[in-house]
C-alpha positions in Angstrom: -16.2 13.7 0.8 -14.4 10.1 1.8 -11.5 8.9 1.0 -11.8 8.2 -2.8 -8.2 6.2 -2.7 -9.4 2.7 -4.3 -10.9 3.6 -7.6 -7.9 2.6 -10.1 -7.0 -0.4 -7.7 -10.3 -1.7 -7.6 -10.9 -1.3 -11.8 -7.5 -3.2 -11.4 -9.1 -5.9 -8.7 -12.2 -6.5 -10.9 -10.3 -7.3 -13.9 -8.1 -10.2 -12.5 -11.3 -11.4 -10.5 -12.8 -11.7 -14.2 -9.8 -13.0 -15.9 -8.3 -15.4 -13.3 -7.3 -18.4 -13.7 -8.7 -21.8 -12.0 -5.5 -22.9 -11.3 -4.6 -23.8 -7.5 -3.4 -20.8 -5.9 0.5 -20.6 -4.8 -0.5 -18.2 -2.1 -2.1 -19.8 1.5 -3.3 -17.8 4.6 -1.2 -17.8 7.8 -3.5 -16.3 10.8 -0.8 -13.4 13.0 -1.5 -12.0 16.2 -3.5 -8.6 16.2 -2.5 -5.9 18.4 -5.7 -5.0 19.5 -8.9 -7.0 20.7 -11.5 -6.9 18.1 -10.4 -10.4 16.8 -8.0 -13.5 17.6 -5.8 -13.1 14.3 -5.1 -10.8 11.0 -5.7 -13.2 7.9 -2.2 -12.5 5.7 -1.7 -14.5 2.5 1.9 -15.3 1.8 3.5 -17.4 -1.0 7.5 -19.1 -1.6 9.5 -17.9 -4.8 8.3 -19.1 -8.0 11.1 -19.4 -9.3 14.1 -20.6 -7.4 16.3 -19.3 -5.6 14.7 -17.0 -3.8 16.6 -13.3 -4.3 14.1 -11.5 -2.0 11.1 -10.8 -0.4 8.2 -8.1 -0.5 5.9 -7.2 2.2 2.7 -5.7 1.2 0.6 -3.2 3.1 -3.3 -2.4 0.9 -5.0 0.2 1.0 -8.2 1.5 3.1 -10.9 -1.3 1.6 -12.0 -4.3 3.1 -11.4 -6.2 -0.4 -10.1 -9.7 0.1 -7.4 -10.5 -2.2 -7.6 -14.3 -1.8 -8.1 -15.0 -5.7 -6.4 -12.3 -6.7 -3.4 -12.3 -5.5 -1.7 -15.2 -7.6 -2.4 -12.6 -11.1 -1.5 -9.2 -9.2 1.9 -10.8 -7.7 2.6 -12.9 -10.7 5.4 -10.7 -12.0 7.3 -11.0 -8.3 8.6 -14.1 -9.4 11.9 -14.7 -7.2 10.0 -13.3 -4.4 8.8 -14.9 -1.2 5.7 -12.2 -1.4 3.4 -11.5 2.4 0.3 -9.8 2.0 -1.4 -8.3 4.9 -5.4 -7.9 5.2 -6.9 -5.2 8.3 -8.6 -6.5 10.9 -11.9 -8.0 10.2 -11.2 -8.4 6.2 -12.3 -11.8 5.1 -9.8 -12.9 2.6 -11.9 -14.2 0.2 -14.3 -11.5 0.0 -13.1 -10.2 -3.4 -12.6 -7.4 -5.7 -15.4 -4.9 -4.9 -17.7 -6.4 -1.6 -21.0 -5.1 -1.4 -20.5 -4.7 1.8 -17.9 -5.0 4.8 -17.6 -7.7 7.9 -19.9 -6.1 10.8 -17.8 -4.0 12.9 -15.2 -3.0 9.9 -15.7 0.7 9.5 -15.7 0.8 13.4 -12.8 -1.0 14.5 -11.1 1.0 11.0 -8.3 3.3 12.5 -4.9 4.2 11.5 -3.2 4.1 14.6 -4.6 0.4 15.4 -4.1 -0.7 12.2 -0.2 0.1 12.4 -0.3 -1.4 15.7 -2.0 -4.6 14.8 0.5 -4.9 11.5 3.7 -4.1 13.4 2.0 -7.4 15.9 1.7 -9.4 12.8 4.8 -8.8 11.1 6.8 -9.3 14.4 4.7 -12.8 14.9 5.9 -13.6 11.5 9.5 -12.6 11.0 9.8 -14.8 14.3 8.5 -17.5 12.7 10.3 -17.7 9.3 13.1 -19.7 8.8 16.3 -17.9 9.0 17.5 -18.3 5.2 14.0 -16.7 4.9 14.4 -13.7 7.1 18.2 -13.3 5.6 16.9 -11.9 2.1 17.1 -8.5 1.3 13.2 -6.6 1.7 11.5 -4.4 0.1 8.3 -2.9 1.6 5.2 -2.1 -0.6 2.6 0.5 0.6 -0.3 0.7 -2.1 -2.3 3.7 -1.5 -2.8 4.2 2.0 -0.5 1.7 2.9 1.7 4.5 2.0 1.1 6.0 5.4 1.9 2.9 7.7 5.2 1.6 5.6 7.6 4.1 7.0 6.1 3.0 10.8 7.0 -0.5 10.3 10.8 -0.6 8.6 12.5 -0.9 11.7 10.6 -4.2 12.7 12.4 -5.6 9.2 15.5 -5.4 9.6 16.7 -6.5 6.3 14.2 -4.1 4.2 16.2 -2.3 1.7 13.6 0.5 0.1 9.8 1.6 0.7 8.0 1.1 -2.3 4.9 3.6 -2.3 2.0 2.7 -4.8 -0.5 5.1 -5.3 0.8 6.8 -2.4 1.6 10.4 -2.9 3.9 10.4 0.5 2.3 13.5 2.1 0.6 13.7 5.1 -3.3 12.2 4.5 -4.4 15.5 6.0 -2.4 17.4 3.3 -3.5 15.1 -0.3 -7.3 14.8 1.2 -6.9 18.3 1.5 -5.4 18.7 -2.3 -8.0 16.1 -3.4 -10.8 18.3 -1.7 -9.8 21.3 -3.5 -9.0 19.5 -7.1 -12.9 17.8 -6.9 -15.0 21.1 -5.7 -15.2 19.5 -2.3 -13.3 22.0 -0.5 -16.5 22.8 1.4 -17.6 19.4 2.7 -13.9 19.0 3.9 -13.8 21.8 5.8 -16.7 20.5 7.7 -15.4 17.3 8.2 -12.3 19.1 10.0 -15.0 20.7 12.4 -17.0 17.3 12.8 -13.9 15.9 13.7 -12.5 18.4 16.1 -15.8 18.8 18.0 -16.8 16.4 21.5 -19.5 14.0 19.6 -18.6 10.4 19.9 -15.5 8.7 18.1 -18.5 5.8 17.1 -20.5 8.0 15.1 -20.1 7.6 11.1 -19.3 10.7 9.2 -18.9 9.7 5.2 -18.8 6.1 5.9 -15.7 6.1 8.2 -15.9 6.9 12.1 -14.7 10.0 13.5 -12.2 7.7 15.8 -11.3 7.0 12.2 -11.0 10.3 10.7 -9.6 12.0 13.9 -6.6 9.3 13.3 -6.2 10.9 10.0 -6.4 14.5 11.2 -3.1 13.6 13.5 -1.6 11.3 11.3 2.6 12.1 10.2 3.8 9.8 7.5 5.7 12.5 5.5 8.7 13.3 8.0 9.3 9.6 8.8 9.3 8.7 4.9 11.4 12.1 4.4 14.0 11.2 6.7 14.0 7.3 6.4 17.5 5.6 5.8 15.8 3.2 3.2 15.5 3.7 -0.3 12.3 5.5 -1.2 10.0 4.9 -4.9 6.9 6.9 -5.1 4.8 5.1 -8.4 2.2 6.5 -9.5 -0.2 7.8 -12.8 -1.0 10.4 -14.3 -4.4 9.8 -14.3 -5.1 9.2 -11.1 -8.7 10.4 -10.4 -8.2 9.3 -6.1 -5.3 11.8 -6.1 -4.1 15.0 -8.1 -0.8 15.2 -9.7 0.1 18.4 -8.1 0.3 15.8 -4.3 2.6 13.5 -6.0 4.9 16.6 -7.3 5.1 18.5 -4.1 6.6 15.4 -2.5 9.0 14.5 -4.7 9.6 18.0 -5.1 10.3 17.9 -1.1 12.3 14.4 -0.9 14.8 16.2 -3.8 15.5 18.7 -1.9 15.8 16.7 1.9 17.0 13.3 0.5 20.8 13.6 -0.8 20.0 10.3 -2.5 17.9 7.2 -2.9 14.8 8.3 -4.0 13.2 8.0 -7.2 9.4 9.4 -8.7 8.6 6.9 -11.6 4.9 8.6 -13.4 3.3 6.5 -15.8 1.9 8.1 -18.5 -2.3 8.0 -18.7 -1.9 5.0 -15.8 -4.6 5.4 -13.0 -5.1 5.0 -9.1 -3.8 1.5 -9.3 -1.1 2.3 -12.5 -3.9 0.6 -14.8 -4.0 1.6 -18.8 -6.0 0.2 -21.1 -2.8 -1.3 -22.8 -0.6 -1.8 -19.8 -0.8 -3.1 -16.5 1.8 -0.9 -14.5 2.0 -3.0 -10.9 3.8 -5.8 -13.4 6.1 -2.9 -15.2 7.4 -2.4 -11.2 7.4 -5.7 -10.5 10.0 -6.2 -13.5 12.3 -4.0 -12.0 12.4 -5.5 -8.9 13.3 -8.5 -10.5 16.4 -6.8 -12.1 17.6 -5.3 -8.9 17.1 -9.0 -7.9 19.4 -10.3 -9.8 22.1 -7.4 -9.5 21.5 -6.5 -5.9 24.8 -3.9 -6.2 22.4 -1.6 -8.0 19.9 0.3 -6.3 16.1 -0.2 -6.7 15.8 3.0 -8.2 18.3 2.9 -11.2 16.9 -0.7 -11.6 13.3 0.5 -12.1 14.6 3.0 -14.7 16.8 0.8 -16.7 15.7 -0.3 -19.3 12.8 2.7 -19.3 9.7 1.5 -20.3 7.6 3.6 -23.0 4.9 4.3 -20.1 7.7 6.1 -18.2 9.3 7.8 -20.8 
């Protein structure tokens, strides 16, 4: 089956690579140490406030593509605008590679595995919050994971120590296993999964390619337990998403808010916009800059939480 978790976001990529501007971009890439040995650095981009003074900062994990966000990332971020904004690439991601690359760097979909990944993020981000200057690292945090960048976030709070809330786009918050299994079932596909869980579970070699992804890659996902840690994090948690989401069903994004209401006293929030997809794209809205505006409130009255920020004043796509 794959993982069909990029459609929306990559309708969304196409459009600002066809409607961006010339202008210089604000962000710049900053090389960080990798974890792991298939390379000397991650590529990040990162960019200062745009407007001063800086109220915060926003770490961004993307999703499971190799799309390189290099002149994108000035229209997608644009509505962050107090924000000193980092935005990591995985491993072997060339940041100028674009919306929708025909094709991957050689070695991608091989070196592509969960657990790595985390471990060449957390790496990157330590490299980096060493390296900022201290009025810098002082802001408040928030921490963005956009679709399965959901499943690291929760693994790399306690390396920021001033994040305030995980920020999940596109990210239902279960377990992978659990929403590919929902997503299975919702597109016929039940089938095809079900072998995939046998492929993976067998003795052949994590370096042979099953649906585009290694089994090292999938056999990550099999094990993989983001749900707990995001269940029972002390941070604020926001689950965004839309309704018309064709990567996941809305029945994955219900049963975990369903589940954070009833384990999480407090400080978490399910914001659904109406007819939005994958990446919280309508043909008359673009969503990520709706979120993006309600950061910028809390920004400016930090005593609030990020939650009743987002929802005041409610925007007709959440209504």
């Amino acid at each position: 089956m794959g993982r069909k978790g990029q459609h929306g976001l990559a309708a969304l990529l196409l459009t600002l690579a066809l409607d961006g501007a010339a202008a210089p971009s604000a962000f710049v890439a900053q090389a960080l140490p990798l974890a792991s040995d298939v390379g000397d650095s991650l590529m990040a981009l990162r960019r200062g406030a745009l407007q001063e003074p800086a109220r915060y900062r926003v770490v961004v994990v993307p999703g499971s593509g190799c799309s390189g966000l290099a002149e994108l990332a000035d229209r997608m971020f644009a509505g962050l605008r107090r924000a000193h904004v980092l935005l990591l690439h995985k491993p072997r991601v060339q940041l100028d590679a674009g919306a929708s690359p025909k094709r991957c760097m050689p070695g991608f979909a091989e070196a592509d595995d969960l657990g790595q990944w985390l471990a060449d993020a957390r790496s990157a981000l330590l490299a980096h919050e060493a390296s900022a200057p201290p009025a810098v690292r002082a802001l408040p945090l928030l921490l963005l994971g956009i679709s399965e960048g959901g499943e690291l976030v929760p693994f790399l709070a306690d390396v920021l120590p001033q994040a305030r809330a995980i920020v999940l786009i596109g990210a239902a918050g279960l377990d992978p296993l659990e929403a590919g299994t929902m997503q299975a079932e919702r597109l016929g596909e039940l089938a095809q999964w079900q072998l995939l869980a046998e492929v993976q579970a067998s003795q052949r070699p994590d370096q042979l390619m099953v649906d585009g992804r290694s089994l090292r890659y999938w056999r990550s996902l099999w094990r993989w337990r983001s749900q707990d840690a995001l269940l029972t994090s002390p941070l604020e948690l926001v689950q965004a998403w839309g309704d018309a989401d064709a990567s996941l069903p809305t029945a994955a994004y219900e049963l975990f808010a369903r589940r954070a209401r009833e384990r999480r006293a407090s400080g978490f929030c399910s914001l659904r916009l109406r007819g939005a997809d994958h990446g919280l794209q309508r043909e008359d809205y673009d969503g990520l800059q709706l979120i993006w505006a309600g950061f910028e409130r809390w920004a400016v009255d930090p005593g609030r939480t990020v939650c009743a920020a987002l929802r005041a004043p409610a925007t007709d796509a959440q209504r």
